[in-house]
MARDREN-163297 format. One line per field, with one value per residue (C-alpha): x, y, z; residue number from 0. Coordinates in steps of 0.05 Angstrom, whole numbers, plus 32768, in hexadecimal, padded with zeros to 4 digits. Example, Ala and Ser with C-alpha at 12.3 -4.5 7.8 and 13.67 -1.06 7.14 Angstrom:
MARDREN-163297
px <- c(80F6 8111)
py <- c(7FA6 7FEB)
pz <- c(809C 808F)
dose <- c(0 1)
END
This chain:
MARDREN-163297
px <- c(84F2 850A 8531 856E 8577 858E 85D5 85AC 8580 85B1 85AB 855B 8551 8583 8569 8521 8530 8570 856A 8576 85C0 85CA 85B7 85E1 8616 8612 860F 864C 866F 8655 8675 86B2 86CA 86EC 871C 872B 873D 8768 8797 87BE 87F1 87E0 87B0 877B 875D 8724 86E9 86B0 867A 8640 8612 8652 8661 86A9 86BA 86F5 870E 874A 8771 877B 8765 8724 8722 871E 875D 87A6 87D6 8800 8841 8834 8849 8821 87FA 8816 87DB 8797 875A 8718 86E8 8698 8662 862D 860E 8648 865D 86A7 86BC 8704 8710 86FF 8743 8759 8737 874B 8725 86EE 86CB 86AD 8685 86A7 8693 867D 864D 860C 8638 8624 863D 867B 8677 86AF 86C7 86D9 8706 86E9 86A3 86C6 8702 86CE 86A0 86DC 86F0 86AB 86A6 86E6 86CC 8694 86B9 86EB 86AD 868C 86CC 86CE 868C 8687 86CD 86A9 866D 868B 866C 86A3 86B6 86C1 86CE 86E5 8719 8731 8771 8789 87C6 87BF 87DE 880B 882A 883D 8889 8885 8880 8845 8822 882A 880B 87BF 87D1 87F9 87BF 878F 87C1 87D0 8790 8774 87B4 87A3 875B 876A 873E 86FC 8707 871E 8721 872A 8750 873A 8765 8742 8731 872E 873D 8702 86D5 86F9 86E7 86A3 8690 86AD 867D 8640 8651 8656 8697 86BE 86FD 872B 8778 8791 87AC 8776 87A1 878A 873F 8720 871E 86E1 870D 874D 874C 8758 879F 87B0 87A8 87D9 8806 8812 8849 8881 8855 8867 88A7 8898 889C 8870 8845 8833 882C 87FA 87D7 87CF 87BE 8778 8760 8744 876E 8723 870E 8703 871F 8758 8751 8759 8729 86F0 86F4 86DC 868C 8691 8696 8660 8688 8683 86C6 86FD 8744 877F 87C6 87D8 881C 884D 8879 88AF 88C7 88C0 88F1 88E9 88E0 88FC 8903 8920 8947 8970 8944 8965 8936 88E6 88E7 8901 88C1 8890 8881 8885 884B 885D 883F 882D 87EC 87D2 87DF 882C 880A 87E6 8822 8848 881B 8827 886F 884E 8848 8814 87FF 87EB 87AA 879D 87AB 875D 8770 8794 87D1 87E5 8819 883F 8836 885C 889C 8874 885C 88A1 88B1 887A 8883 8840 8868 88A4 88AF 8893 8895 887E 889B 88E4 8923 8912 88C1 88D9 890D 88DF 88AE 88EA 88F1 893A 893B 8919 892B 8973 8963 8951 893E 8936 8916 88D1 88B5 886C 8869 88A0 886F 8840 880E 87DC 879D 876B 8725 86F6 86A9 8693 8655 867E 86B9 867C 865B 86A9 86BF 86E4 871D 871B 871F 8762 877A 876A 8788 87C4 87CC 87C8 87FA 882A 881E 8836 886F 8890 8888 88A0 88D7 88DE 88DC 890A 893A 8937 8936 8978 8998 897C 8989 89D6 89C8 89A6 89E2 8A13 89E8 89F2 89B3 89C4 89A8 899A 897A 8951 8970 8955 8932 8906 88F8 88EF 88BA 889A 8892 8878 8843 882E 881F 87FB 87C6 87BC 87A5 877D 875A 8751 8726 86FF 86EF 86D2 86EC 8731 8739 8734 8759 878F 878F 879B 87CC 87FF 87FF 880B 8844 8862 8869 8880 88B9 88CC 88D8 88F0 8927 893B 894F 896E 89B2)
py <- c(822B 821E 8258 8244 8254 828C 8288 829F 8263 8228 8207 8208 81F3 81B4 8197 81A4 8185 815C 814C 8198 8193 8153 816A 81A7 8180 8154 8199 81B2 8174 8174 81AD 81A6 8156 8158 8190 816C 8132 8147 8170 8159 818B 81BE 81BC 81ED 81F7 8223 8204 821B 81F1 81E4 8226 824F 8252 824F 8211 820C 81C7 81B7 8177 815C 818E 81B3 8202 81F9 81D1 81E0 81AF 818C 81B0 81F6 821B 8235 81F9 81A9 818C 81A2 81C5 818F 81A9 81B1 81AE 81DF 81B5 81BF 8173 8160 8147 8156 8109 811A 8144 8113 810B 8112 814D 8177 81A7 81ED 8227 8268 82A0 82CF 829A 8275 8253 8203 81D4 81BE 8173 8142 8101 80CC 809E 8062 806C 8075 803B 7FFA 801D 8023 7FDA 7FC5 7FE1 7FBC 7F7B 7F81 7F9B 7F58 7F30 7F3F 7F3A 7EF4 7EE6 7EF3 7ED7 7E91 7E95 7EAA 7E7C 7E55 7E49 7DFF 7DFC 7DB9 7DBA 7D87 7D7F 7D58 7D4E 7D0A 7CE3 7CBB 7D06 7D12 7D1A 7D4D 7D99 7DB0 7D81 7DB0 7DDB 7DDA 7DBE 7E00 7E29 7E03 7E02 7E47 7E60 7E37 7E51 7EA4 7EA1 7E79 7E37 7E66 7E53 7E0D 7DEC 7DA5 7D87 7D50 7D34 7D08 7D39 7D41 7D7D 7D88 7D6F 7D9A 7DD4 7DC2 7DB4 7DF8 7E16 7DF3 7E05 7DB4 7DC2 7E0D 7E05 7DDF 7DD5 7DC3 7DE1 7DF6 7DDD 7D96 7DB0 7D98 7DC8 7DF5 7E0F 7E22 7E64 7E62 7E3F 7E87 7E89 7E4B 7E3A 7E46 7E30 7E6C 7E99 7EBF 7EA9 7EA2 7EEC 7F01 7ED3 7EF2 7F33 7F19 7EF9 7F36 7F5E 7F8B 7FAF 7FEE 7FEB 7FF1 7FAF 7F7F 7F45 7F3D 7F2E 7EE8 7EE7 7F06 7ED4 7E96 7EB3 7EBF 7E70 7E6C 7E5C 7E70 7E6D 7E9B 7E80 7E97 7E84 7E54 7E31 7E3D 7E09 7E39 7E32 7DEA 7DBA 7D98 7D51 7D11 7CE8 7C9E 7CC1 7D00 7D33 7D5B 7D6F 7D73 7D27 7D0B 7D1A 7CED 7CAB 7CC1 7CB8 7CF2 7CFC 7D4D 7D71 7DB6 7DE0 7DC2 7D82 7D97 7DC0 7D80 7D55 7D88 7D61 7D1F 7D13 7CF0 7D09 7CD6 7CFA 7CDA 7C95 7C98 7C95 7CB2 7CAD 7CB5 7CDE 7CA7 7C77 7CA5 7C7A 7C36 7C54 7C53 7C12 7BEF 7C1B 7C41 7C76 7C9D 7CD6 7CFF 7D44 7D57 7D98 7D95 7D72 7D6D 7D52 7D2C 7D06 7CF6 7CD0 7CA7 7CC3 7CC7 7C7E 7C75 7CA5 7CC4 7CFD 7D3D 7D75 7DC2 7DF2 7DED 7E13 7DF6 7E0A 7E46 7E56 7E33 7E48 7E0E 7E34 7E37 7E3E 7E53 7E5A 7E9F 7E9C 7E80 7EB3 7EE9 7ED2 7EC7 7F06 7F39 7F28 7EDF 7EF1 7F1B 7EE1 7EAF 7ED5 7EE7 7E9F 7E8E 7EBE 7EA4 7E5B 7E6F 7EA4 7E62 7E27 7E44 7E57 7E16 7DFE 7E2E 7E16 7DCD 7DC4 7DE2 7DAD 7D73 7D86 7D83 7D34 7D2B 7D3E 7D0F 7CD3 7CCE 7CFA 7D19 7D6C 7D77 7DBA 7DC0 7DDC 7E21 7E04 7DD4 7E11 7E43 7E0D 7DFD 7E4E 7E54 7E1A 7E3C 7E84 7E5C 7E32 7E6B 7E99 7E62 7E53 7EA2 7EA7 7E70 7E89 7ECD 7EC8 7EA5 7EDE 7F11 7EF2 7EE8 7F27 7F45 7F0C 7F20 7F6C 7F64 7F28 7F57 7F99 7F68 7F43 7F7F 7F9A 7F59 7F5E 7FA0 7F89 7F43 7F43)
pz <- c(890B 8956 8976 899D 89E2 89F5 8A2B 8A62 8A5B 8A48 8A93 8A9A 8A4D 8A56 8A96 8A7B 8A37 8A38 89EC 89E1 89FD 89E2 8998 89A1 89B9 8974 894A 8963 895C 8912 88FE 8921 8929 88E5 88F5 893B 8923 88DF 8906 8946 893A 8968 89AB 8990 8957 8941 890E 88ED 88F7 88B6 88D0 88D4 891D 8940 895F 8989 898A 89C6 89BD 8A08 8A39 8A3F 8A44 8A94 8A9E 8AAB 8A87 8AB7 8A98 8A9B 8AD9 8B16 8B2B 8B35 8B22 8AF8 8B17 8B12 8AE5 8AEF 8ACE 8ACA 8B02 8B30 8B20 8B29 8ADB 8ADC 8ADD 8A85 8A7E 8A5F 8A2C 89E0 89CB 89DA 89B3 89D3 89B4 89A9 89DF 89AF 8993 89B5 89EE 89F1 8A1F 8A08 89EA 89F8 89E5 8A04 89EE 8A18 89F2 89AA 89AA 89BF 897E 8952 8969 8961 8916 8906 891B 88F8 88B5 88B3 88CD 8891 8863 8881 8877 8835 881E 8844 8816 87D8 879B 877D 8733 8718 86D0 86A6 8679 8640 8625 85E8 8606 861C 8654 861B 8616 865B 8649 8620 862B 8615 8643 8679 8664 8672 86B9 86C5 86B0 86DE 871E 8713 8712 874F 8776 875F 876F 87B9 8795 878D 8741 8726 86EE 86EE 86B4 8687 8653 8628 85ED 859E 8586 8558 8592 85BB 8594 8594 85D6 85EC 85C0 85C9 8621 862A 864A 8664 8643 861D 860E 85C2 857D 854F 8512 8522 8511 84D6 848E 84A0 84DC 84AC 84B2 8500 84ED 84E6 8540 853F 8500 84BF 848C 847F 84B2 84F2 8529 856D 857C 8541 8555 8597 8570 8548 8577 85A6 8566 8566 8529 854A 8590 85B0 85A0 85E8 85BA 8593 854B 8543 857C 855C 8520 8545 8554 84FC 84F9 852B 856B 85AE 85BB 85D2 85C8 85F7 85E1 861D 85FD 85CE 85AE 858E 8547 8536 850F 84C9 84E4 84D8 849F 848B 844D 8436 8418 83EC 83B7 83AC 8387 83C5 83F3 83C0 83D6 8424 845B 848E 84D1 84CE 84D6 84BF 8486 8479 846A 8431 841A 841A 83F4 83B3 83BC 83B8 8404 842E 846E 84A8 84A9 8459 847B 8499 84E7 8516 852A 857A 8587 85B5 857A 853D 8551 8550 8504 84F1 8506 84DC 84A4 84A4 84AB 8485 84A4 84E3 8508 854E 856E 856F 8593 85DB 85CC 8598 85C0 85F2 85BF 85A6 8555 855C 8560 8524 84F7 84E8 84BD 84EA 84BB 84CC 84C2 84CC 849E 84A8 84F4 8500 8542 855C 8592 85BA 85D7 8611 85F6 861B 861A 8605 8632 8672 8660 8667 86A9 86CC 86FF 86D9 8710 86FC 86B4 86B8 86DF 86B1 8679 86A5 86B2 8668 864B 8689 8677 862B 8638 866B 8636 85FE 862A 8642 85FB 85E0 861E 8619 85CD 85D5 8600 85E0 859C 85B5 85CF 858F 855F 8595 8587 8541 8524 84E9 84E4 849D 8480 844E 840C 83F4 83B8 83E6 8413 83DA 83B7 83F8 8402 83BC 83C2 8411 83EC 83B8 83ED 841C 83E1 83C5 8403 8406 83C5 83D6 8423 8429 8477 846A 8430 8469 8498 846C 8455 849C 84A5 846E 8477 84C1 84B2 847F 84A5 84EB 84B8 849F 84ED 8501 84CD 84DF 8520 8512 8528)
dose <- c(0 1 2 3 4 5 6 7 8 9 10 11 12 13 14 15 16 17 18 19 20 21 22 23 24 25 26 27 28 29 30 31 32 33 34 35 36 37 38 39 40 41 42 43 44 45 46 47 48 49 50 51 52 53 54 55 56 57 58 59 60 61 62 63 64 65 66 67 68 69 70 71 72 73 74 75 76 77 78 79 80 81 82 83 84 85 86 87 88 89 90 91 92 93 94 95 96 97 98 99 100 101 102 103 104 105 106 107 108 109 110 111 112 113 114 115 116 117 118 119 120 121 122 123 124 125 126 127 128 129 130 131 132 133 134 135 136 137 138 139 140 141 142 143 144 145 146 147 148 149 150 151 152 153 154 155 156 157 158 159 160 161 162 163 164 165 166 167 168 169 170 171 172 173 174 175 176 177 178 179 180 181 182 183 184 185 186 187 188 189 190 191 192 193 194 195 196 197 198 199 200 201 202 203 204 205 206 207 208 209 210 211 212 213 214 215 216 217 218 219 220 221 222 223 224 225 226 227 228 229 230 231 232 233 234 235 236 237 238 239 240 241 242 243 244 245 246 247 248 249 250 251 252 253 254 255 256 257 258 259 260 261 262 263 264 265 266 267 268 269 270 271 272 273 274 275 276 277 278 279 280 281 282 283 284 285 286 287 288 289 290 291 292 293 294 295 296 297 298 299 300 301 302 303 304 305 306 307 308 309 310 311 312 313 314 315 316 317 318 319 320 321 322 323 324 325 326 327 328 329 330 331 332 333 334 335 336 337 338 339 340 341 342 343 344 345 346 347 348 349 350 351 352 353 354 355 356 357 358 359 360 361 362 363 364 365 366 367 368 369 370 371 372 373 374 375 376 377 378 379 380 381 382 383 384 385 386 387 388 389 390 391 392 393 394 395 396 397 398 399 400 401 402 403 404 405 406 407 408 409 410 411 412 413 414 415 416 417 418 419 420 421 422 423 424 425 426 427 428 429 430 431 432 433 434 435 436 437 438 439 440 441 442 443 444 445 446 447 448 449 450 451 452 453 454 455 456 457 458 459 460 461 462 463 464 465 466 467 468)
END
């Protein structure tokens, strides 16, 4: 290993081997910098530096120099170098930093702050150059999603919906992920070209899907099930708290789909529907054709009704009131007052019944592709969820808001609100039970599903009804 100098040789050593100074110079200011620069409290301040030595570190004059306030001289005495050099012109500097006298004595090493500010400024430049740069060439996300909300449903709430989700997330991410918005879907193709990756995402309630997808009705509706706030419990329930995806969540890979659902849209507790007669007992639904999809469907043919889906074709939700008209139709439920107004029933039909018991809180998903959802930013993915639960928390408020008001318009015009007796309700609870456990034995997954269902909807009723007021 190199020896040192020694003090008597500092002067020949440097000016025959200027690196020698220089790497002293660089040693000191090693062990000493950090001190100097975390403390501007006081003008001196004494270091060690990494191989133990003193360092004495003076904030704005050197050892040499007299500051300009202290007494016995107007103005500072020029300091030299070892060379004899005038350098008092560096008094000014920020710091310096000297050895300690009883230590190996090295030139003292001083910064200057016209050599260190154009560095910092340069390493700035380059820091929000390269912020830009990369915020100019970052890779952005287009996904397509499909609605089956139609353009011939453009007055009613839940149309929103999707387009919200879409705008919102475009606007969060600064338009580095879009998602452009098709409405021309089915809900069972929908469903299906999620899963097979043909398209991102898609917008519609899973209770329009055919039979072999009856056991997600329990994400969406089902008759005599879970209110609006329930609902959202359910939804956001996990069986061990660890699980990534909530529990209705991890049922759609177990029917083969590679799909994850996000409630996106919330309807609120829905009414009865309308009808061309009084119906005051179970004999007086037989005979009717009623507009009405899912599970309360088949609950209402045990009373002898048909639902529009037994007809063979579709019916489009702008044309229910056209249905009425020509008598295809008997009967017909959508969402509730303010949707319903807006697609014309009241002027078809006089009899507005409540509750309804078939759909007491409906939810409307985004389903998205499980591989997509995978290869998406873990930022974009809290944002699309964010935007999602957003998107449902404001329509069902909206909902819950306007069905209010119009309800009130409703009753002025002549519509006459009719409940349903206890003994159509109690019957129509009896024959609900009575599916949902037969569709449980003969469906290994629905038997499971409905088994979690009905503990968690008893223990949540049995809460809820503590705190009803």
């Amino acid at each position: 290993m190199s020896q040192l100098p020694s003090p008597d040789s500092n002067n020949s050593s440097s000016k025959e081997n200027p690196g020698i100074q220089q790497n002293a110079e660089y040693s000191a200011l090693d062990g000493g910098m950090q001190g100097a620069v975390g403390n501007g409290n006081s003008q001196n301040q004494t270091n060690s530096n990494s191989t133990g030595n003193i360092v004495n570190i003076n904030l704005g004059f050197n050892s040499d120099t007299q500051a300009p306030n202290q007494k016995g001289s107007d103005k500072p005495k020029p300091s030299l170098s070892e060379s004899g050099e005038d350098i008092s012109q560096l008094r000014d500097l920020p710091l310096e930093v000297e050895k300690n006298s009883t230590t190996d004595k090295f030139p003292r090493l001083r910064i200057s702050r016209r050599a260190f500010m154009p560095t910092v400024i340069g390493t700035s430049v380059f820091t929000a150059s390269a912020g830009w740069f990369a915020g100019q060439h970052r890779t952005p996300i287009k996904w397509k999603m499909v609605s089956v909300l139609g353009e011939n449903t453009k007055n009613l709430l839940l149309y929103k919906a999707p387009q919200i989700i879409c705008d919102r997330i475009a606007e969060m991410t600064d338009g580095d992920f879009t998602i452009e918005l098709d409405r021309t879907g089915d809900t069972e193709e929908i469903l299906k070209n999620v899963s097979d990756g043909k398209i991102e995402c898609g917008y519609s309630g899973v209770y329009y899907n055919s039979e072999k997808y009856r056991v997600l009705f329990f994400g969406c509706a089902v008759p005599f099930g879970l209110n609006p706030q329930e609902q959202n419990a359910w939804l956001s329930y996990k069986k061990d708290p660890q699980d990534e995806l909530t529990f209705m969540q991890k049922i759609y890979p177990r029917l083969g789909l590679k799909v994850i659902p996000f409630p996106a849209g919330a309807t609120g507790a829905q009414m009865g529907g309308w009808f061309n007669k009084e119906i005051n007992s179970i004999p007086d639904f037989k005979g009717i054709t009623m507009r009405i999809p899912g599970l309360g469907a088949e609950v209402l043919r045990e009373f002898g009704v048909r639902s529009d889906k037994q007809l063979g074709f579709p019916i489009p939700i702008d044309q229910i009131a056209d249905r009425v008209r020509d008598g295809t139709l008997n009967a017909a439920e959508w969402i509730g007052p303010h949707d319903d107004f807006q697609l014309g029933l009241h002027n078809v039909l006089k009899y507005y019944y409540y509750p309804g018991w078939w759909e007491p809180g409906t939810t409307y998903d985004a389903q998205v592709n499980t591989r997509v959802w995978n290869e998406l930013p873990k930022k974009y993915q809290e944002i699309f969820k964010a935007v999602c639960l957003e998107t449902h928390i404001k329509i069902l408020a909206e909902y819950d808001q306007k069905n209010s008001e119009k309800l009130q318009e409703l009753v002025a015009k002549g519509i006459q609100l009719k409940p349903f007796n206890e003994e159509i309700l109690q019957r129509a609870r009896e024959e609900t039970d009575s599916l949902l456990k037969f569709y449980a034995g003969k469906d290994k997954l629905f038997g499971e599903v409905y088994a979690e269902w009905s503990n968690f909807k008893t223990r949540i009723k049995q809460w809820s009804q503590l705190n009803k007021i």
